[in-house]
C-alpha positions as CSV (number, residue, x, y, z in Angstrom):
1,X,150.3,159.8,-156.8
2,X,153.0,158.4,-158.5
3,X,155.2,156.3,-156.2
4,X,158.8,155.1,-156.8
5,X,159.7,151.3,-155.5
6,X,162.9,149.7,-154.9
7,X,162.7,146.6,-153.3
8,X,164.7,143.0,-153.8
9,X,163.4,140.9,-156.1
10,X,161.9,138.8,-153.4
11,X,159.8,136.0,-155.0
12,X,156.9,138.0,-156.7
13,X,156.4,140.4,-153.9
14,X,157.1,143.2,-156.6
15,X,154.6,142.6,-158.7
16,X,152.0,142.2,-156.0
17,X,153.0,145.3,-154.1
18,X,153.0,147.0,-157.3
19,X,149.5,146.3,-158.4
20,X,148.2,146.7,-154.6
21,X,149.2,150.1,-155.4
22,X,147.5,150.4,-158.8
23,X,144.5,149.1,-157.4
24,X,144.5,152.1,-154.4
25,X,144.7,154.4,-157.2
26,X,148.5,155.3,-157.9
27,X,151.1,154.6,-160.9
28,X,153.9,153.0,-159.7
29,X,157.8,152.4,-160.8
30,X,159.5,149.7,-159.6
31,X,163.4,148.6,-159.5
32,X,165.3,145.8,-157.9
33,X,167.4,146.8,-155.0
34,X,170.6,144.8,-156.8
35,X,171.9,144.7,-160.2
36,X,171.2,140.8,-160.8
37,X,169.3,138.4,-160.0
38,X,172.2,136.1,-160.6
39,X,172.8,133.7,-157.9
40,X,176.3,134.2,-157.9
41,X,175.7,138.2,-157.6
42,X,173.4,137.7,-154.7
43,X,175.5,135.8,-152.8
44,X,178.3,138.3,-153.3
45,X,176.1,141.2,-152.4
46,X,175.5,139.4,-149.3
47,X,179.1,138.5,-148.3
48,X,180.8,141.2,-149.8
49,X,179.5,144.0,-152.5
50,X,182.8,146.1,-152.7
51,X,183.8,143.2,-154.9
52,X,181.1,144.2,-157.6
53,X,180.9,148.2,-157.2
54,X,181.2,148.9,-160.8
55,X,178.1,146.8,-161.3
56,X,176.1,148.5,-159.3
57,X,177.5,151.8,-160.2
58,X,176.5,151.2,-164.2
59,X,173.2,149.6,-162.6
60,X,172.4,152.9,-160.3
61,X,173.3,155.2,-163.2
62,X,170.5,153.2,-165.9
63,X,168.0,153.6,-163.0
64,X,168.7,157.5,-162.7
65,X,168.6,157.9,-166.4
66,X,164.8,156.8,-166.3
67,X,164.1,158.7,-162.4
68,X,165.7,162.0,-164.1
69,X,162.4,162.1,-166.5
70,X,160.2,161.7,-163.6
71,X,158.4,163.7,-160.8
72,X,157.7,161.1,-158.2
73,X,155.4,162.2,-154.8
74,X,157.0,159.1,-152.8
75,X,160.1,157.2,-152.6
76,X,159.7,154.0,-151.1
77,X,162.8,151.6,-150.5
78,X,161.9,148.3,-148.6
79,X,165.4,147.1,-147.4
80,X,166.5,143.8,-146.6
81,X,170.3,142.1,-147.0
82,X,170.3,143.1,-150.4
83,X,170.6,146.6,-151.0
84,X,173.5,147.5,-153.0
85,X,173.1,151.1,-152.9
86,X,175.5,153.5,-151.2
87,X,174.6,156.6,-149.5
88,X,176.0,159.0,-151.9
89,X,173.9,157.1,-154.7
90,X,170.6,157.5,-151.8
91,X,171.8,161.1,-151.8
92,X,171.9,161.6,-155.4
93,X,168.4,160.1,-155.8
94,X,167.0,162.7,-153.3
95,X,168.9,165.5,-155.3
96,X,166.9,164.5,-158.9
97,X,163.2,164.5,-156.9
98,X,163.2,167.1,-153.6
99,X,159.8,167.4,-153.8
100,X,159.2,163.4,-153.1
101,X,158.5,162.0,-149.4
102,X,161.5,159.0,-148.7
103,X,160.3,156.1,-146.6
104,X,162.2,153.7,-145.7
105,X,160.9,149.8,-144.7
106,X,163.5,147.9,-142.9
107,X,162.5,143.8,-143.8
108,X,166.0,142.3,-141.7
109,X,167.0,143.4,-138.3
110,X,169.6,146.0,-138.0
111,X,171.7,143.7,-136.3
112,X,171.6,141.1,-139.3
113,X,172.0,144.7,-141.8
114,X,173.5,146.9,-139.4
115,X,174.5,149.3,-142.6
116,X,171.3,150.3,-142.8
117,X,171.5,152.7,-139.7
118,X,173.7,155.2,-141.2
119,X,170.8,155.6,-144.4
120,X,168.1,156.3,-141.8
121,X,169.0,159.7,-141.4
122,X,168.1,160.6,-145.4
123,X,164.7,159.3,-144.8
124,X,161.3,161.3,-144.1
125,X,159.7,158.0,-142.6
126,X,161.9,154.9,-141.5
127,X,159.5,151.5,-140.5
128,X,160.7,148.2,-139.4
129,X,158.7,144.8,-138.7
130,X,161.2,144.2,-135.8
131,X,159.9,145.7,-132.3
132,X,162.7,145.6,-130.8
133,X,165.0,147.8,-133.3
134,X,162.2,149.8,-133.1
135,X,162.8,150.4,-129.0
136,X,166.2,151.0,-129.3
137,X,166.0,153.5,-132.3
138,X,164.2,156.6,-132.1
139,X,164.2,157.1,-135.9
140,X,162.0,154.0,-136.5
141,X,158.4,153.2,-136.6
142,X,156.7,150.0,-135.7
143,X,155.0,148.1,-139.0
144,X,154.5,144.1,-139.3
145,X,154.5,142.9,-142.3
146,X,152.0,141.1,-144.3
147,X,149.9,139.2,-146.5
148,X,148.6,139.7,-150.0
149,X,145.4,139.1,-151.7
150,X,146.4,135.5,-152.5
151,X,146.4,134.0,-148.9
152,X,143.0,135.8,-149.1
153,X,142.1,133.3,-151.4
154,X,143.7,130.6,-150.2
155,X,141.6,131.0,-146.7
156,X,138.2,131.4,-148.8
157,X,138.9,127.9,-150.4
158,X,137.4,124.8,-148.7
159,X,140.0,121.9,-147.5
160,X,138.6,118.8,-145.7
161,X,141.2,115.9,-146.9
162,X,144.5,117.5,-146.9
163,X,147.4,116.1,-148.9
164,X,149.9,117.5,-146.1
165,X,149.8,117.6,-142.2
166,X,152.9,120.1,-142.2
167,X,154.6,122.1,-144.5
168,X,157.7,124.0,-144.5
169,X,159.0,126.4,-147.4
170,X,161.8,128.8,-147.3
171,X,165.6,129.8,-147.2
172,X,167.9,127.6,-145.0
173,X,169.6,130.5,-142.9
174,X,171.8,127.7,-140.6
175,X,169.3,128.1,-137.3
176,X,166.3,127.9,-139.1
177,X,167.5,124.6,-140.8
178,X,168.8,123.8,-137.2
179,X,165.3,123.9,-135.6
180,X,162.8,122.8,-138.7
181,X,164.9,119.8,-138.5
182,X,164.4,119.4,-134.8
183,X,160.8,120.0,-135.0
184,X,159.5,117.3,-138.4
185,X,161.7,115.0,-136.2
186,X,159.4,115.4,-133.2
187,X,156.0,116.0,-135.2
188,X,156.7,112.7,-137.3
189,X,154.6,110.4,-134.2
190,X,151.7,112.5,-135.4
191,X,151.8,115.0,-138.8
192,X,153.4,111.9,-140.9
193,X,152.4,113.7,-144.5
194,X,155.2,116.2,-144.4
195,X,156.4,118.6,-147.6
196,X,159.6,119.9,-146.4
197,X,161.7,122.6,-149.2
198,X,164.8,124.0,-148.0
199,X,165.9,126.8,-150.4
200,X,169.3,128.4,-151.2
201,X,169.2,131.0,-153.7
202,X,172.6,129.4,-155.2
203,X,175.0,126.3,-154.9
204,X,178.2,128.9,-154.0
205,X,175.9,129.6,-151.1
206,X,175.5,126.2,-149.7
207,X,179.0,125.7,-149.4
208,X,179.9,128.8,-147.9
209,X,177.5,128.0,-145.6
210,X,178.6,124.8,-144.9
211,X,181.7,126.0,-144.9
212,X,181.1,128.5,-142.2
213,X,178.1,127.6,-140.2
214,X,178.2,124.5,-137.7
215,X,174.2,123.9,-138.2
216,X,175.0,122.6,-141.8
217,X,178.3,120.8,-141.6
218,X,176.5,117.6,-141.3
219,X,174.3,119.0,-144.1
220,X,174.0,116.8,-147.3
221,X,173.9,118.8,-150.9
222,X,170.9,116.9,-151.7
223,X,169.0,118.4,-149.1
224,X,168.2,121.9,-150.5
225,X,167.2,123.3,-153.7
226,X,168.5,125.5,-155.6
227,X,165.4,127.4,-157.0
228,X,162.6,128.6,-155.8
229,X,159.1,127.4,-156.0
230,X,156.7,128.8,-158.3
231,X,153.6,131.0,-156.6
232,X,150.8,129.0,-158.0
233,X,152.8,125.6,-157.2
234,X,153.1,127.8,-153.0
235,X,149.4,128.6,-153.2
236,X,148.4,124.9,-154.1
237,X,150.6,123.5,-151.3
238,X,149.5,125.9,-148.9
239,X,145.7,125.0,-149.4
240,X,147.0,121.5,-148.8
241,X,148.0,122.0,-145.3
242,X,146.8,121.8,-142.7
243,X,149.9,123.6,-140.7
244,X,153.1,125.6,-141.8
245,X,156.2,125.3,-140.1
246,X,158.2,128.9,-138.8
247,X,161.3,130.0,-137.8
248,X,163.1,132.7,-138.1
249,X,166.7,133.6,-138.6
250,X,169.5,133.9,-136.1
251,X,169.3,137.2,-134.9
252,X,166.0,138.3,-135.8
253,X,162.9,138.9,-133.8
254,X,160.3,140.4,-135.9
255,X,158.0,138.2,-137.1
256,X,158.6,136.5,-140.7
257,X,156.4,137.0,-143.8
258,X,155.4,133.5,-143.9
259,X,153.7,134.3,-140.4
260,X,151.4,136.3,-142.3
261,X,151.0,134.5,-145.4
262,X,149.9,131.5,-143.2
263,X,147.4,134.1,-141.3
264,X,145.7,135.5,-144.5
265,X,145.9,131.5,-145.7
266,X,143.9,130.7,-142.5
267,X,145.9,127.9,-141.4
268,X,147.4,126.8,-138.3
269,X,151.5,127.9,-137.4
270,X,154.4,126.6,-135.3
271,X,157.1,128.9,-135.0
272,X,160.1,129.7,-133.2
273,X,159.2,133.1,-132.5
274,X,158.1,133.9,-128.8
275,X,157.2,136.9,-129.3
276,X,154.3,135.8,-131.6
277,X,152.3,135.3,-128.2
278,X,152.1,139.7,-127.8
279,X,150.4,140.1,-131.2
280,X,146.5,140.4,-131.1
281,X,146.0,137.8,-133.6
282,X,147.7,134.8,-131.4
283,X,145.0,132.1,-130.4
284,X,146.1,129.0,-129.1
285,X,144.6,127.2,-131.2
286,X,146.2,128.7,-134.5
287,X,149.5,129.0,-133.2
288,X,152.1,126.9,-131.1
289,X,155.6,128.1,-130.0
290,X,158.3,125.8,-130.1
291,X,160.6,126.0,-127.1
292,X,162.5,122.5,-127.5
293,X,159.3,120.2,-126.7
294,X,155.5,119.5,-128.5
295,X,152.8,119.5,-125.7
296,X,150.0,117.4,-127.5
297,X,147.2,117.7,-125.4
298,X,147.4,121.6,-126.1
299,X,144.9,122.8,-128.1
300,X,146.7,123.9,-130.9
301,X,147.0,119.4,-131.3
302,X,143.3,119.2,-130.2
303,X,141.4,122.0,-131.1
304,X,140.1,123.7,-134.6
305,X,141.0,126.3,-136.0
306,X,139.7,129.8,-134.7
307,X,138.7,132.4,-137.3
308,X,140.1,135.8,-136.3
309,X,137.6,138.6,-135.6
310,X,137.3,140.6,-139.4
311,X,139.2,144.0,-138.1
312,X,142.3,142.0,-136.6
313,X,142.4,139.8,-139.7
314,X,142.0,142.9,-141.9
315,X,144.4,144.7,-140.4
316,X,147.6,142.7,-141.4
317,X,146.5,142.6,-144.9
318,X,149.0,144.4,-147.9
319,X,146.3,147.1,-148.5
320,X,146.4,148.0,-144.9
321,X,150.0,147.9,-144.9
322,X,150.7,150.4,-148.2
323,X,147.6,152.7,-146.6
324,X,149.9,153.7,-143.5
325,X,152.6,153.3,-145.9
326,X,151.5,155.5,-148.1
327,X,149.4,157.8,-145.9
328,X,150.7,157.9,-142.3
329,X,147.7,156.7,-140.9
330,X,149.6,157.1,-137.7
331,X,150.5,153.2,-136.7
332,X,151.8,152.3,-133.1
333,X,153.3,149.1,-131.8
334,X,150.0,148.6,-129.1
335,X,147.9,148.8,-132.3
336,X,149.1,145.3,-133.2
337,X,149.3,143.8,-129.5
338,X,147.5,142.3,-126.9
339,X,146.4,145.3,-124.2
């Protein structure tokens, strides 16, 4: 088949969805869901795209001059905050290629992207990782996400004497800075080797943030980083964990990719998300939820790790992600829960 992709230009989750995809058999096109990468037209295209829509109209327009050429089977968009595209450019796109399938994969909650409601008619397929906007929307099928062939790796490689007790890696949305915060604070008595990296993906966003959200007003500069940490520098750091900190973002409930990263890594998780406890791959052992206090007798403080059974562990993998992707294997939300 030959697949169309348009997805953000998420760390180098193109390129590894791509050559999933090229391993299953498939060529493969991809395109980033925004004009830029700039950090200045992110952030815009987060608070307010109008201001650029002559960008993104020049940008849309190179894109169809290449999609004219081609016949693709499938259209796949995976949507989070980013996409710049209107409906009349979605519309356009299914004009140039009738014959392809469109599926849609929602990677925010509706209710942090709520625009993307109003696209979900256009599409053959609509999935979302979030259960919930799944309930209350008819249109949309349940899909976690999940991890790629690296985490594999990661979770094959030995690790006795690790270099960190916790980790934490990722974008400082205000309540997940809030709540990281909270918990190194309490873990400190007993995971002192901590690697903490909050990320904004530019300086104009930290101080609108400040600006705007109450979590970071006591927030120093020097805090965050302003770019984002090379994969094999991730993969290294992972294997020198032994446990990866989780939360997610203020008005989401699905269950963040660095859930399943830390899953295909093999390591243990405390997150924020109590929902984690429905999902069939939730041991106690693996995986604590943070509601305010650390229980240390538990036995996620005094207990191994578990290894999943194979099929469970398989199952949240990329390839079987793209397969009912791809193929409609037919995916329902008790597929991924505990009976």
């Amino acid at each position: 088949m030959k697949i169309l992709l348009i997805t953000p230009n998420f760390f180098d989750y193109p390129k590894v969805i791509c050559d999933e995809i090229r391993r299953m058999g498939h060529e493969v096109d991809w395109f980033d869901d925004r004009p830029s990468s700039n950090s200045i037209i992110k952030a815009i295209i987060r608070v307010k795209k109008n201001v650029i829509n002559k960008l993104i109209t020049r940008y849309f327009e190179c894109i169809m001059q290449i999609v004219r050429k081609k016949v693709y089977d499938k259209v796949l968009i995976i949507s989070g905050q980013s996409l710049s595209f209107t409906e009349k450019m979605l519309l356009e796109l299914k004009e140039v290629q009738p014959q392809a399938e469109f599926i849609l994969y929602q990677w925010d909650s509706i209710q942090n992207f709520s625009y993307i409601e109003m696209l979900q008619k256009h599409f053959d397929r609509c999935y979302s990782f979030d259960k919930y906007d799944v309930i209350k929307n008819d249109n949309l099928k349940f899909l976690p996400l999940f991890y790629s062939r690296r985490y594999e790796e990661i979770g094959k490689k030995p690790a006795y004497n690790y270099k960190y007790d916790i980790i934490f890696v990722g974008t400082a949305h205000p309540k997940k800075y809030k709540y990281i915060n909270e918990m190194i604070k309490k873990l400190k008595s007993i995971y002192k080797k901590q690697f903490i990296y909050f990320f904004f993906p530019s300086r104009m966003v930290y101080f609108y943030r400040k600006i705007k959200n109450p979590e970071l007003k006591r927030a120093k500069y020097s805090e965050f980083h302003y770019a984002p940490i090379k994969s094999a520098e991730l993969d290294y750091l992972l294997w020198q964990s032994k446990c990866v900190l989780d939360s997610a973002q203020d008005g989401q409930s699905g269950l963040t990719i660095r859930i399943f990263e830390t899953l295909g890594a093999k390591r243990k998780i405390i997150t924020t998300n109590h929902d984690i406890v429905n999902y069939d791959f939730y041991r106690e052992e693996n995986i604590y939820v943070y509601n305010g206090n650390f229980d240390f007798n538990s036995k996620f403080f005094t207990k191994p790790f578990v290894e999943l059974p194979n099929d469970i562990y398989i199952k949240y993998s990329l390839r079987s992600w793209l397969e009912e992707i791809i193929y409609e294997k037919g995916a329902s939300p008790k597929d991924f829960m505990v009976c």
